[in-house]
N, C-alpha and C positions, 0 to 999 in steps of 0.2 A: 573320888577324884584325886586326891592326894596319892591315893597308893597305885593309882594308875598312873601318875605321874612320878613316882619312884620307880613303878616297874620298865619304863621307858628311857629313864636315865640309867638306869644298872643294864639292862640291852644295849643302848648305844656305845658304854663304856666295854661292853664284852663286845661287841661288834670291831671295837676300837682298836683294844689289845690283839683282837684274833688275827686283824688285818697289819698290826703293829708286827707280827709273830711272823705272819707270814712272808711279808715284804722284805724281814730282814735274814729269813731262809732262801728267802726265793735268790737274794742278794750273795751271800756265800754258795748257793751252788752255781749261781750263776758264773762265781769268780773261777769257781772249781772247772766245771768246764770249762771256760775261756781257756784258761791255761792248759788243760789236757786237747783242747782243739789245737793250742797255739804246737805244743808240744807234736801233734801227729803231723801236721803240717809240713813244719819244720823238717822231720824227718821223711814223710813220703814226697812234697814236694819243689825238695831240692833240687831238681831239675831243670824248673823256671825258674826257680826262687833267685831273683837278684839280687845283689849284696856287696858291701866292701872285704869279703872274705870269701877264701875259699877251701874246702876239702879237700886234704890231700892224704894218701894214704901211707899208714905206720905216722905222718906228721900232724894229723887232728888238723883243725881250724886255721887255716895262714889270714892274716890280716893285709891287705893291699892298700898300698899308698895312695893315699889321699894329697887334693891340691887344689886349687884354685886359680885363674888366671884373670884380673880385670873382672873379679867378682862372679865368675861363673864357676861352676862346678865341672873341674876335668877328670872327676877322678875315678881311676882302673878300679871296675866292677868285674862280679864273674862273668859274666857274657861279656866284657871287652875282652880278656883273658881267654874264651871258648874260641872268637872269632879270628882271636889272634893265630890260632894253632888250628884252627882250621884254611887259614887262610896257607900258614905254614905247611902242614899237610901237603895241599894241593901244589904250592910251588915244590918240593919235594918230589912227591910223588911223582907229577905229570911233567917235570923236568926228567927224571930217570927213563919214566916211560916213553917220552918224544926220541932219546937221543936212543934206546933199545929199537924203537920201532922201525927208524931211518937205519940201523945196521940190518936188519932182518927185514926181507922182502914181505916175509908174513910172517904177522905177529903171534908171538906165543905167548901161554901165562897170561899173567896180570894186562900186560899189554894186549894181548886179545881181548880181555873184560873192557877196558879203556875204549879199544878202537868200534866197540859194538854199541855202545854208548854216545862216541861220539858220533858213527855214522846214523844212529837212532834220531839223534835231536837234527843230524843234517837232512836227513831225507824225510822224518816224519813231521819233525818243526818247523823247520823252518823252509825246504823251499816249499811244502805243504801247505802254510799260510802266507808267505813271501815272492815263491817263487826263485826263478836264479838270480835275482838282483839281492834277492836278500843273504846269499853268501857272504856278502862281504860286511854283516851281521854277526856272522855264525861265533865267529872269536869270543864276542861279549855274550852273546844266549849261552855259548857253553861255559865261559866261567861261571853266569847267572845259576845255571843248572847243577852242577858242581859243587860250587861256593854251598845251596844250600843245601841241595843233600851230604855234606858234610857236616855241616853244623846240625841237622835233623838228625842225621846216625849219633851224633856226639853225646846229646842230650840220650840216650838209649844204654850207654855204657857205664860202668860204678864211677860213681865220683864227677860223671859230665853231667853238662847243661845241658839245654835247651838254647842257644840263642834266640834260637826263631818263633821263639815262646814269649821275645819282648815286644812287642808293638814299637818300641823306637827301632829296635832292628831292622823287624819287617818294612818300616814306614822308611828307612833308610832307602834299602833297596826300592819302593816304591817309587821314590825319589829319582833314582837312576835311571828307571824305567820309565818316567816320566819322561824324564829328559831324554832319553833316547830314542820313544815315541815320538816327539815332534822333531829332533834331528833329522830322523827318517824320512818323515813327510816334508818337513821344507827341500830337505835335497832332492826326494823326488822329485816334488810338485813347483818347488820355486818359491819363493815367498811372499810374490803379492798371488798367486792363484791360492797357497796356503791360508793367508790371511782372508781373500774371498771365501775363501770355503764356511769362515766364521761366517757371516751371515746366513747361509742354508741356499742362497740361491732364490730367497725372497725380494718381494721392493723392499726399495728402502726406506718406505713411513714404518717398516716392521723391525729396521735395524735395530730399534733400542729395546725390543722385545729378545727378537734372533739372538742377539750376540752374546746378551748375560750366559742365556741357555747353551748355549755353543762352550762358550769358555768354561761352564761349571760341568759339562761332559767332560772335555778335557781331565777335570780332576776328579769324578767321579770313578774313572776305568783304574788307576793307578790305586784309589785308596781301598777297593775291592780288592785287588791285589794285596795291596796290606792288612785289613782286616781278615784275610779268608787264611790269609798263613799262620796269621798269630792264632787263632782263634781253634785251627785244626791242630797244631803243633802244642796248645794249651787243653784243648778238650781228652785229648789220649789221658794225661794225669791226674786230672781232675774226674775221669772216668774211674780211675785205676783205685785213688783217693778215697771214690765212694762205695768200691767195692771191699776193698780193705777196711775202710769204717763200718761193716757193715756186722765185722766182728766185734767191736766198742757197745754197737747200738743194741744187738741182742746180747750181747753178755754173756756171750756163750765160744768155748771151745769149736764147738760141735758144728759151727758154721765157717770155723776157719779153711776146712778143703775146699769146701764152693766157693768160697770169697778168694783165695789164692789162686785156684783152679779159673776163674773166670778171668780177676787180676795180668794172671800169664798169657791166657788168652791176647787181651787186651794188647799186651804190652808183644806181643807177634807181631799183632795187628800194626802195630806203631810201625813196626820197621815197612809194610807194605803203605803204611801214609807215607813214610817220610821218603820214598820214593816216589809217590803221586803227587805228592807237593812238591815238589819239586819239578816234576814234569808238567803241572798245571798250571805255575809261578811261569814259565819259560815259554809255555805255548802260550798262554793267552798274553803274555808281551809280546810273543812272534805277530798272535793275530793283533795282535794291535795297532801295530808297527806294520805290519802288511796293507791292512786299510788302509794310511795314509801313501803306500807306492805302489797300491792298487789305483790311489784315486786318480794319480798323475796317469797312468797310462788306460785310463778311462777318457780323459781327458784329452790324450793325446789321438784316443780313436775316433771323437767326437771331431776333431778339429781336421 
């Protein structure tokens, strides 16, 4: 009895140590990875990666001013810094290319790239889900359009972001599109037939059911919008990420051409998203916005 009761405490004490042994290895590689994760990261996913600093080349690491206003946080990250210069960009550019294109009856060059693009979103976007009333849309779809396929290209280039890889970005834009969605349809429609439309066209013992449902549509179409840009604009990297990890995990040489080889693939691919995302961001605001100057002239046929 005794010595079966010594051989159970000298077991639970080895039991003890072994677990004592291993919790405190499992704990230093655990650190060790961390750090080599944080470390790949850093370097392969700098392209979303938001920050108070930025990459610049032969300059290493620049630090961006920081500030505060009334207790909030105003301060220049990389992606305010990406947006800023793409927004530059495009004033640049399509200022050069308007005042070329009004000297030359047909355009040449770059201006020809511009004018086939622009006519793309006018004929295929917009009066396609608009119709001719929505021309006088067209100005703000095509900065929409524009605006992000530049910041999408930008994120593709050494040392650029990703704006459109931030979720407050996207949700920005979202924001606009929101509000230019119902701009649209109150000027169509008017704004007590707009505000009727809230209800569905039911009685009114269903109003307190109708109208929540009505208004949370409203903000449903917009955050798809936001979600679906961030999410493709962040997926290419994080693609890219797990393909290039792929040489860490097997520990081997030998798998670096397939992992770079698919990598590059990937990062092609990128540039044919970040022109689909963009054209996707711009139509489905077109159709959005259409529905509600569709509805008035549904309406006006009805009457």
């Amino acid at each position: 009895m005794l010595f079966s009761e010594k051989v159970t405490e000298q077991t639970a004490q080895a039991v003890s140590d072994t677990l004592h042994h291993s919790i405190a290895d499992s704990t230093v590689t655990a650190s060790a990875i961390e750090g080599r994760e944080e470390n790949l990261f850093t370097e392969l996913l700098h392209h979303i990666h938001d920050g108070n600093e930025i990459e610049l080349p032969f300059l290493g690491h620049v630090h961006l001013p920081q500030f505060e206003l009334f207790g909030i946080d105003l301060s220049i990250t990389k992606h305010v810094v990406f947006l800023w210069i793409a927004a530059l960009l495009l004033i640049i550019t399509l200022s050069i290319v308007a005042q070329k294109n009004k000297k030359n009856k047909v355009p040449k060059g770059f201006g020809n790239l511009i004018e086939v693009f622009v006519q793309f979103v006018r004929d295929e976007i917009v009066i396609a889900n608009m119709g001719k009333a929505g021309l006088g849309y067209l100005p703000y779809l095509l900065t929409t359009f524009f605006f992000i396929l530049t910041m999408n290209l930008l994120g593709l280039i050494p040392y650029g972001a990703s704006a459109t890889g931030n979720v407050s970005v996207t949700g920005g834009l979202a924001i606009i599109a929101f509000i230019m969605i119902q701009v649209s349809a109150i000027r169509a429609q008017g704004l007590g037939h707009y505000l009727a439309h809230l209800t569905g066209g039911v009685h009114w013992s269903l109003w307190p059911i109708m109208i929540p449902i009505e208004i949370l549509g409203l903000f449903t179409k917009p955050f798809a919008l936001c979600i679906r840009l961030f999410a493709n604009m962040t997926g290419g990297h994080v693609v890219i990420l797990a393909l290039i990890g792929l040489i860490f995990v097997f520990k081997s040489i030998l798998i670096a051409p397939l992992s770079v080889g698919f990598a590059l693939a990937i990062n092609l691919l990128e540039i044919f998203v970040a022109f689909l995302q963009a054209y996707i961001f711009t139509m489905l605001t077109a159709l959005f916005m259409g529905l509600g100057v569709q509805a008035a002239s549904h309406g006006e046929e009805h009457h």
